[in-house]
C-alpha positions as CSV (number, residue, x, y, z in Angstrom):
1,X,0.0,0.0,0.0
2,X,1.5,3.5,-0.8
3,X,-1.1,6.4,0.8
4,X,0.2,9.1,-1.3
5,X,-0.1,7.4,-4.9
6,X,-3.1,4.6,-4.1
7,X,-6.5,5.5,-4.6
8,X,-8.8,5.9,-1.1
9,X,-11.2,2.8,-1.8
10,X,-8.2,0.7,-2.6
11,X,-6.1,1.8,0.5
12,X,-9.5,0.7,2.6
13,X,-9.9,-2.3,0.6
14,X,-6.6,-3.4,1.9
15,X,-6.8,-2.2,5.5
16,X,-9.9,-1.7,6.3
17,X,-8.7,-0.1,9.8
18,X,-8.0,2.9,7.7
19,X,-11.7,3.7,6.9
20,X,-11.5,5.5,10.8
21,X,-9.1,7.5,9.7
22,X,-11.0,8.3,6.6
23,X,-13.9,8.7,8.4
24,X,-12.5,11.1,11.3
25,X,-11.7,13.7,8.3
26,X,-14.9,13.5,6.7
27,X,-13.3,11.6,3.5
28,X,-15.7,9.5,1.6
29,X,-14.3,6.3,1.7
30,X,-16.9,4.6,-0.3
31,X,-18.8,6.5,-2.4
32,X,-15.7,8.7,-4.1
33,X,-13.2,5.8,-3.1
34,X,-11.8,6.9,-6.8
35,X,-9.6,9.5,-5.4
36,X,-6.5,9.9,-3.9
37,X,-5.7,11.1,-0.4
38,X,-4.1,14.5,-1.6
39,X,-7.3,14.8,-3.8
40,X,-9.4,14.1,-1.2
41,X,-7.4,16.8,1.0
42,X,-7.5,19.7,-1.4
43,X,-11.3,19.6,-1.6
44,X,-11.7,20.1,1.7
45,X,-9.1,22.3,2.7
46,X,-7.3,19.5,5.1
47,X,-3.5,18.7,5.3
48,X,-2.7,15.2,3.7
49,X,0.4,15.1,5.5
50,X,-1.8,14.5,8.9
51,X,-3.9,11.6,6.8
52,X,-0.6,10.0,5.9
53,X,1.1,10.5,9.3
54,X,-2.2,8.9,10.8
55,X,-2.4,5.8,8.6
56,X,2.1,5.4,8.6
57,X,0.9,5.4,12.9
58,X,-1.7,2.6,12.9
59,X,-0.8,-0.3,14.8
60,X,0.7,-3.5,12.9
61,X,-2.3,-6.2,12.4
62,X,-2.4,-8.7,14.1
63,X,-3.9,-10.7,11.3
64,X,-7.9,-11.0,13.2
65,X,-9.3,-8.3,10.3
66,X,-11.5,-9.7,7.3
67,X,-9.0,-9.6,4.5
68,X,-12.2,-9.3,2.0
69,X,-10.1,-8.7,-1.1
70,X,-9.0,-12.0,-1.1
71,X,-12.3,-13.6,-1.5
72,X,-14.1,-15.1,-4.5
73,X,-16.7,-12.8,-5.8
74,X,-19.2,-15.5,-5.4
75,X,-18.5,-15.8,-1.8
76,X,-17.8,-12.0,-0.7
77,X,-21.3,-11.3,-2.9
78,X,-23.3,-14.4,-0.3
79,X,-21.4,-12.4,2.2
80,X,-22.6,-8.8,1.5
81,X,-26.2,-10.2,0.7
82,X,-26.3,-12.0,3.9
83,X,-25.0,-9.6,6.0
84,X,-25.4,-5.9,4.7
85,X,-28.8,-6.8,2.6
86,X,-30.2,-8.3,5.9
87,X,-29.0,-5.6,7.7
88,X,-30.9,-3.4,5.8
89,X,-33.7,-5.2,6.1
90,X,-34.2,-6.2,9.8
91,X,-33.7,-2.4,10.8
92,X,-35.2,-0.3,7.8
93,X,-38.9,-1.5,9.4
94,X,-37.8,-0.4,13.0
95,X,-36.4,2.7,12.2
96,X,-38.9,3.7,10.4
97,X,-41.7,3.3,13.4
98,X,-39.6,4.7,15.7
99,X,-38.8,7.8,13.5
100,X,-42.9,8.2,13.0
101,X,-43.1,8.0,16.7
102,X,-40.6,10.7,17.2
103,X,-42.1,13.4,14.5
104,X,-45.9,12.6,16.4
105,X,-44.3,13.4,19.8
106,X,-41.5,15.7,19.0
107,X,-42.2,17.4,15.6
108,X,-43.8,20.2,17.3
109,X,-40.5,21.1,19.4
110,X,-37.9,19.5,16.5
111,X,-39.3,20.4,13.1
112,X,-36.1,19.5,11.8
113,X,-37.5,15.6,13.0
114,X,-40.0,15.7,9.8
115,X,-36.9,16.4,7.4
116,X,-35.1,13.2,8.7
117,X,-38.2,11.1,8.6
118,X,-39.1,11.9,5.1
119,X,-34.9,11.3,4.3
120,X,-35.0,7.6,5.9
121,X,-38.5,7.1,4.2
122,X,-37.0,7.8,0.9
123,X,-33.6,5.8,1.6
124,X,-36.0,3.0,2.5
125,X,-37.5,2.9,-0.5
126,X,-34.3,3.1,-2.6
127,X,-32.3,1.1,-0.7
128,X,-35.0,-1.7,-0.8
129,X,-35.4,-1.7,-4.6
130,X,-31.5,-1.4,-5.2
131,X,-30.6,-4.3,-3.3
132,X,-33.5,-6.3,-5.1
133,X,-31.7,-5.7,-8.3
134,X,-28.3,-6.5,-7.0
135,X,-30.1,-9.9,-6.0
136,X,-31.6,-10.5,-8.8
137,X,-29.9,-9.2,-11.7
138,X,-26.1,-8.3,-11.2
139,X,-24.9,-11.3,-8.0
140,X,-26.2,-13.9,-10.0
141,X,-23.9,-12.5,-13.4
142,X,-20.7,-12.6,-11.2
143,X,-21.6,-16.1,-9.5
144,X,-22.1,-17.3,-12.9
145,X,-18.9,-15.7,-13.8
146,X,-17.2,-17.5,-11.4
147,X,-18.8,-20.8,-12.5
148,X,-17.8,-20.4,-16.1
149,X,-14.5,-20.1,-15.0
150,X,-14.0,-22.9,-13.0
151,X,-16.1,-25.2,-15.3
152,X,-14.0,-23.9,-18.4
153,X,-17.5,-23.3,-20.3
154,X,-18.1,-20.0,-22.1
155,X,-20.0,-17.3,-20.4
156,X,-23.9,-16.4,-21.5
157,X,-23.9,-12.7,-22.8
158,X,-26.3,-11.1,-20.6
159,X,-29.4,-9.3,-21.5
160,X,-27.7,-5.7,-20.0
161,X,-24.8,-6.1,-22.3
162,X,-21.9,-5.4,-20.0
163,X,-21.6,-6.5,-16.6
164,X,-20.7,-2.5,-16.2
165,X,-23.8,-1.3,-17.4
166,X,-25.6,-2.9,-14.2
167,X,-22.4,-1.6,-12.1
168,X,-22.5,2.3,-13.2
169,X,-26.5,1.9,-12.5
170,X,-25.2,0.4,-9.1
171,X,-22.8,3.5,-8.1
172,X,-25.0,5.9,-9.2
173,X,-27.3,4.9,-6.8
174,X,-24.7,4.4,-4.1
175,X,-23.7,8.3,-4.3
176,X,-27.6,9.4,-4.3
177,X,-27.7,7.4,-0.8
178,X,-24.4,8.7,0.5
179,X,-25.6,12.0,0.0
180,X,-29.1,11.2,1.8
181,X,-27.2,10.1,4.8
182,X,-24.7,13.3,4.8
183,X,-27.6,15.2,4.9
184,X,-29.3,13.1,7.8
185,X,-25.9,13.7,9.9
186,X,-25.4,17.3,9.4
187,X,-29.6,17.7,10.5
188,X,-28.8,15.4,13.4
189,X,-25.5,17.2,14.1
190,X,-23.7,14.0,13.4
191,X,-26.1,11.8,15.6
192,X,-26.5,14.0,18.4
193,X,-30.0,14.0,20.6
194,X,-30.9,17.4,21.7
195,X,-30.9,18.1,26.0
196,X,-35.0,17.3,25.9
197,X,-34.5,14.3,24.0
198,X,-36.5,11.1,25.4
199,X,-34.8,6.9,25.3
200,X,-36.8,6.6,22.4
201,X,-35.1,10.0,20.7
202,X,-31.2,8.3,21.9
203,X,-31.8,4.9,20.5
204,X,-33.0,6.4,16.9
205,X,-30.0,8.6,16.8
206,X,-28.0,5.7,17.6
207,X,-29.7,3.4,15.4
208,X,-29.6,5.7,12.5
209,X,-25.6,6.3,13.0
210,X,-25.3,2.7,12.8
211,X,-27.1,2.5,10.1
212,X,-25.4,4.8,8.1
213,X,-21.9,3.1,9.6
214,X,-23.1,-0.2,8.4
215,X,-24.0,1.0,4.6
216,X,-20.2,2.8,4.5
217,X,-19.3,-0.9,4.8
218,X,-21.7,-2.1,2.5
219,X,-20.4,0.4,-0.4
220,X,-16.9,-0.1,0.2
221,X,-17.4,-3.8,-0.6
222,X,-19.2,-3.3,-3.7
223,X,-17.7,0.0,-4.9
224,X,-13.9,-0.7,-3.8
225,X,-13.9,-4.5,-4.3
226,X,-16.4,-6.7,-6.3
227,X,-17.6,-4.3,-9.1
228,X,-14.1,-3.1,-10.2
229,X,-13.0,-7.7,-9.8
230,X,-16.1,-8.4,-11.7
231,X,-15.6,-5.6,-14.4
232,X,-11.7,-7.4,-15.2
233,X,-13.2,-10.8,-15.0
234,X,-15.9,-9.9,-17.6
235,X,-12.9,-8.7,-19.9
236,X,-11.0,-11.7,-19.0
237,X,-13.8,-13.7,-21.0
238,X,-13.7,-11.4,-23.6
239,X,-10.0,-11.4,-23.8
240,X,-10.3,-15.5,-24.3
């Protein structure tokens, strides 16, 4: 890894214990993984010599982190369905009645509450039809990829054309949800519950960080590690 020449995404997709120190700054890690550090530094007005200083200080691994760039696409795409999709979808349905809750009792007193609500309410509905084409459409191209490959038998041409087609649909959307979610933490005051606020105010503020925290994760994986895989393995095929 080399901080001042690498790309962001691909410095995280090697360590992911760098994404903190991404994340401290207010870098997008995910998202605009494309850039480099310095890049990253002169947009916002920070000094990449602290960045670099931060990750050169990080304590040697002791080999316990995920290493998720050496997976197979087929397994680190079970993985991000199975954890990140599910994620998604055991707290979207939570959230969602507790933020209702909170604009009925608190609206009044926290107008801002009702700009949040309808925010989540849109990412919900996003979120939930982007990860149903992921499912259905672009994992099952790169398992069958993967299959093809092993088996030695030629790869289907698939009715999108390109396996980048799907993925350019697939960041697209990524960025439109990063954005939501910057927009949710500045309201919030990155997560912060106001003096008056009630358990029930705490716990959605929490649960919304997390949230957000877990989708960082989510992108990353896609953005920094099986889309650009699966885009060279598609030209692998068509190399052959």
């Amino acid at each position: 890894m080399n901080a001042k020449t690498d790309f962001i995404g691909d410095i995280v997709a090697e360590d992911f214990r760098t994404a903190a120190v991404f994340k401290r700054h207010g870098i997008d890690f995910c998202c605009k993984g494309g850039r480099t550090i310095e890049e990253a530094c002169n947009s916002k007005k920070l000094n990449p010599e602290e960045v670099y200083q931060e990750i050169e200080n990080l304590p040697k691994s002791e080999g316990n982190s995920i290493d998720f760039n050496s997976w197979p696409l087929d397994l680190l795409a079970d993985y991000i369905e199975k954890t990140h999709h599910r994620y998604v979808e055991e707290k979207t349905p939570v959230l969602l009645a507790f933020l209702d809750k909170l604009c009925k009792v608190h609206g009044a007193g926290h107008p801002e509450l009702l700009e949040i609500n309808k925010l989540f309410h849109e990412s919900a509905r996003d979120l939930g039809a982007h990860m149903k084409k992921e499912e259905l459409i672009l994992f099952p191209f790169v398992r069958n990829m993967i299959k093809a490959r092993s088996s030695g038998a030629p790869l289907p041409r698939p009715a999108f054309g390109t396996v980048e087609n799907p993925v350019h649909m697939m960041k697209h959307e990524h960025t439109a949800e990063g954005d939501r979610f910057r927009k949710i933490a500045e309201i919030t005051g990155e997560y912060t519950p106001p003096a008056d606020a009630c358990n029930t105010y705490r716990v959605t503020f929490a649960m919304l960080q997390d949230f957000e925290n877990d989708l960082h994760r989510h992108i990353h994986l896609e953005n920094n590690i099986l889309f650009p895989k699966a885009i060279r393995l598609e030209k692998e095929f068509s190399a052959e």
